[in-house]
N, C-alpha and C positions, 0 to 999 in steps of 0.2 A: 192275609198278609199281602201287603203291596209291593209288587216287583218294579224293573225295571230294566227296559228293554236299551241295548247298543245306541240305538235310534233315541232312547229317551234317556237320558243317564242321570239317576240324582243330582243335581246340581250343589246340594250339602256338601258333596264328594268331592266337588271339581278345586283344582289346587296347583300353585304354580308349581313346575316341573322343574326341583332343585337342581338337576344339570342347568340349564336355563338362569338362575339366579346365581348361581356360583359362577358361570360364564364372564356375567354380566359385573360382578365383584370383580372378579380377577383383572376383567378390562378397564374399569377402574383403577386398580392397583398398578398398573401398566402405566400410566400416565406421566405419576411423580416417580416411581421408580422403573426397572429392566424392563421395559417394553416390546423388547425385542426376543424376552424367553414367554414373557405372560400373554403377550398379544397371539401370539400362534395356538397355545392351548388354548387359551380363553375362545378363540375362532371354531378349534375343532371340539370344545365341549360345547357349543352353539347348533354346529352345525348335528351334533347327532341328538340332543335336545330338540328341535326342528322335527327332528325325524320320527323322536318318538312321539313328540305333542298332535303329529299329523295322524296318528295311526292309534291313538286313547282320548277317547271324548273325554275322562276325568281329569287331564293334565291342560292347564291351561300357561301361556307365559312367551306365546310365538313372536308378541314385540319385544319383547326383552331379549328374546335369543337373538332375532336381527338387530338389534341395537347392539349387541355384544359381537356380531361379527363384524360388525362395522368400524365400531370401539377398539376394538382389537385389529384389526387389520391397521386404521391409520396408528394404534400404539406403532406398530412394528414399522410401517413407513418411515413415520417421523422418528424414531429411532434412531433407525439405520442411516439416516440424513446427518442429525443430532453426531453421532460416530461418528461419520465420512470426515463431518468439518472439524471435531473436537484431535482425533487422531493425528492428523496430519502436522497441527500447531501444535499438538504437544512434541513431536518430535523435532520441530525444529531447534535447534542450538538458542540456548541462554543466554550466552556473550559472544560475542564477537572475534576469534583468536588474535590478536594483534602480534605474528610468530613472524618466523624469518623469510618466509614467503611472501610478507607483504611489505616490510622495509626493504627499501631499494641498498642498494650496496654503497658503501662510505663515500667512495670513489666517482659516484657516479653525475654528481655534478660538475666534479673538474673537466670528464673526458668530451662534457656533452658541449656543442657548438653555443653558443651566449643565445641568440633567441631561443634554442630549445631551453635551453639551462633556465633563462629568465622563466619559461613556463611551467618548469616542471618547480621551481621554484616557491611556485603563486598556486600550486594545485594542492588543496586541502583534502586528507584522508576524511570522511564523517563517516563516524558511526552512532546509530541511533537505536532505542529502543521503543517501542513501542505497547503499550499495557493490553492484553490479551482478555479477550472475555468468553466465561463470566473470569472473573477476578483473581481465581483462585488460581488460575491458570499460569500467573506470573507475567513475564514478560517476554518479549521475544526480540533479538538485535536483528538489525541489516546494514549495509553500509551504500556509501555515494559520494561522490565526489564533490569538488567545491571550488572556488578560484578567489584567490585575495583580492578585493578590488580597494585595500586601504587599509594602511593601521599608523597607532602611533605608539606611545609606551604605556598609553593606559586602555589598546583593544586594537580592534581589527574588526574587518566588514566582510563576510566572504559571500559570494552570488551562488546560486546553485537553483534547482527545480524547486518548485513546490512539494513535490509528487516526495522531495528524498526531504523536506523539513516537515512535511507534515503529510501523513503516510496514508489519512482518510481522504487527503483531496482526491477530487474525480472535477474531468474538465469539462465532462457534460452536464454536471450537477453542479455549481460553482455555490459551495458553503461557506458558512463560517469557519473561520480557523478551529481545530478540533484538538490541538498539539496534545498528548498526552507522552511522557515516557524523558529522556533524555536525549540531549544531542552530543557529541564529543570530537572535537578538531585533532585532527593529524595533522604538523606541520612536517616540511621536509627536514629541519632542523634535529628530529627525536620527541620535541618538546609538544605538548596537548594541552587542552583548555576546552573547559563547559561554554556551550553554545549556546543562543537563545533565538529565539525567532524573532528577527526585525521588523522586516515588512512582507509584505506580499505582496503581488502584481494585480491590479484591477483584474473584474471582468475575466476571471478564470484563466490566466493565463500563466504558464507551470515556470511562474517564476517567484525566488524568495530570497532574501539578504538574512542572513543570520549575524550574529552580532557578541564577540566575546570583550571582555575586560568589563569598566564602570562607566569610560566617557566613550562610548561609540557614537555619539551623535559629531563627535567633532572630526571624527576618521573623513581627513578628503580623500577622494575617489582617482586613482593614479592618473588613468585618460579619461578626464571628463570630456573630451574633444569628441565625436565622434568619428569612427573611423573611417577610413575609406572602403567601401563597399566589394565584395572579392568579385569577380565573373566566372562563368560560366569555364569550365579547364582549369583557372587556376588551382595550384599545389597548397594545397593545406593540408596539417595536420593537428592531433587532439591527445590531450593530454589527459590520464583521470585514472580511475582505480577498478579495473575491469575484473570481478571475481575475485578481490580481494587483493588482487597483484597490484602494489600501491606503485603511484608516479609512472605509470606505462606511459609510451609513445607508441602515435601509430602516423602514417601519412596516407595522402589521398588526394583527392582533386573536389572539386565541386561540381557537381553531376546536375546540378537543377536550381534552381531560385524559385520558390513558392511565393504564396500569401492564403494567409489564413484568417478567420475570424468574418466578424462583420461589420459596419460602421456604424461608427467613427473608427474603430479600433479595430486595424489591419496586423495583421505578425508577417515580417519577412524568415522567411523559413530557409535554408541553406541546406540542399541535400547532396549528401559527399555520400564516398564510399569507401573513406578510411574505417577500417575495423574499428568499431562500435560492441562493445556488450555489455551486460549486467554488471550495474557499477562504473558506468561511462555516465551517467546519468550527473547532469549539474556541473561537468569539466568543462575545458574550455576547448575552443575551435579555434585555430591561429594561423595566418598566414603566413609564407615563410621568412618574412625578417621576424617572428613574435610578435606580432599585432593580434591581439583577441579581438573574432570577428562575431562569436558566436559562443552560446552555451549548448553543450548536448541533450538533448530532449530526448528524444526516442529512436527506437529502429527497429525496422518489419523484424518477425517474427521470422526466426531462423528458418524452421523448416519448411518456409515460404518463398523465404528472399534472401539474398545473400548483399551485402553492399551497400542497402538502402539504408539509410539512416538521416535523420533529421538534427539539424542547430539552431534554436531560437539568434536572430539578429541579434550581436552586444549594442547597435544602435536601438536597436527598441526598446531595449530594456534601459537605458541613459533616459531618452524620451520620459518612460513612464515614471522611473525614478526622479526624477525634476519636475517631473508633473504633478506629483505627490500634495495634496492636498493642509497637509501638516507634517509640519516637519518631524523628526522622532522627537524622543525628551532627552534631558542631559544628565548624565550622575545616574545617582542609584535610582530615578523616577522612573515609571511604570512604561514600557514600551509602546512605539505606537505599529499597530499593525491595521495594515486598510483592511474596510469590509468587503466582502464578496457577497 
């Protein structure tokens, strides 16, 4: 009779080591589904598979078992990522409240002096939605401010960021328009209206005209003139919907004059330290008889800096706007928005 010693072991016998292939399924099954319950076991059925295929010459299946720790481990990584980003957006709010916190009170444009009043006047509420992915996820609102630069009885023209019409732009990455979702005008009147994206600003620059009614192409622009330029001390102040608190004032001075960009295409940048925050975005900047000098762009990050805050020139934005290569279309025809 033929034996067989530890050192020599029938190789008829030898076979993979079912902890090891169950591992290796399970990490599998981790992929398209819970990753984050199957990736862990599938890891520790690997890991003592390993253990015992090192100590029975009959069990064979040691790649399979590190494939399956490996498999399993990034299930539960990318998982946990997968959650991080999925939870946060579904918590956020589906609409927008349009409550009594953010209409201003009845009153509040008799009491206001005529240039502030002419501003708070010309500052459009937007709120927009934007389609969440994957798909299923619905939608998610935000809001941003806006500034009438023209209407007539059949539309209106309002200025604002890019960043608040179309919510993918990025100014290091200058894309295509990506618009998905809707947009929606607060006037200071009560009365709202469906927005659409006009144009955009060359060359990445976080500027965009949104456009309601059917003839916006014919909307003249109130100060086509361009303005007079503010200095360095003078008082301004900014109008827009900070936090959802619609037609806010705030005042300030202008603390700096930048430039941005590269050439041909320079940006005069206007830094104040009028209180700026989330939802100032796309208002306007004004001097104090109401001359708009400036759209609100951005502002350091609180916990950083207090004050800083930046206005796109409203002279640069006339420039680029008249520069415009084609003019929009008339009527119900297809909008023209420039490429980036």
């Amino acid at each position: 009779m033929k034996t067989h010693s530890p050192e020599h072991p029938d190789l008829s016998r030898v076979r993979l080591h079912p902890l090891a292939v169950t591992a290796f399924v399970l990490s599998l099954i981790g992929i398209p589904l819970l990753g984050l319950i199957t990736g862990p076991i599938a890891a520790i059925l690997a890991a003592v598979a390993l253990s015992r295929i090192g100590g029975d010459p009959l069990f064979r299946g040691k790649g399979l078992a590190v494939a399956a720790v490996a498999v399993g481990f990034a299930d539960t990584v990318l998982w946990v990522l997968l959650i991080g980003l999925i939870v946060p957006v579904v918590n956020l709010p589906t609409s927008y409240p349009m409550d009594k916190h953010t209409v201003p009170s009845p009153n509040l444009m008799e009491q206001a002096p005529l240039p502030i009043r002419h501003a708070l006047e010309s500052n459009v509420f937007l709120v927009g939605t934007k389609d969440r992915w994957p798909s299923f996820l619905g939608a998610e609102s935000y809001s941003g401010s806006g500034v009438i630069l023209g209407y007539t009885d059949k539309g209106c023209l309002i200025l604002t960021n890019r960043h608040v019409a179309d919510p993918s732009f990025s100014p290091i990455a200058s894309l295509p328009v990506r618009r998905s979702g809707t947009i929606t005008a607060y006037f200071w009147d009560g009365s709202s209206e469906k927005a659409r994206l006009w144009w955009t600003a060359p060359d990445g620059t976080d500027l965009a005209v949104l456009a309601t009614g059917t003839d916006s192409g014919s909307v003249p622009l109130f100060d086509a003139a361009p303005p007079k330029s503010p200095m360095v001390g003078d008082k301004v102040f900014a109008v827009g919907n900070p936090h959802g608190l619609g037609w806010s004032y705030t005042e300030g001075a202008i603390s700096g004059i930048r430039e941005m960009g590269k050439e041909p295409r320079r940006l005069r940048l206007y830094q104040t330290q009028a209180p700026i925050n989330e939802g100032n975005s796309g208002g306007g900047l004004y001097t104090t008889d109401g001359t708009l000098v400036g759209i609100v762009a951005w502002t350091k990050e609180k916990s950083r800096a207090e004050g800083i805050s930046f206005a796109i020139a409203y002279e640069d934005f006339l420039r680029m706007y008249k520069e415009r290569s084609r003019p929009p279309s008339h009527g119900g025809g297809r909008d023209r928005v420039s490429e980036n």
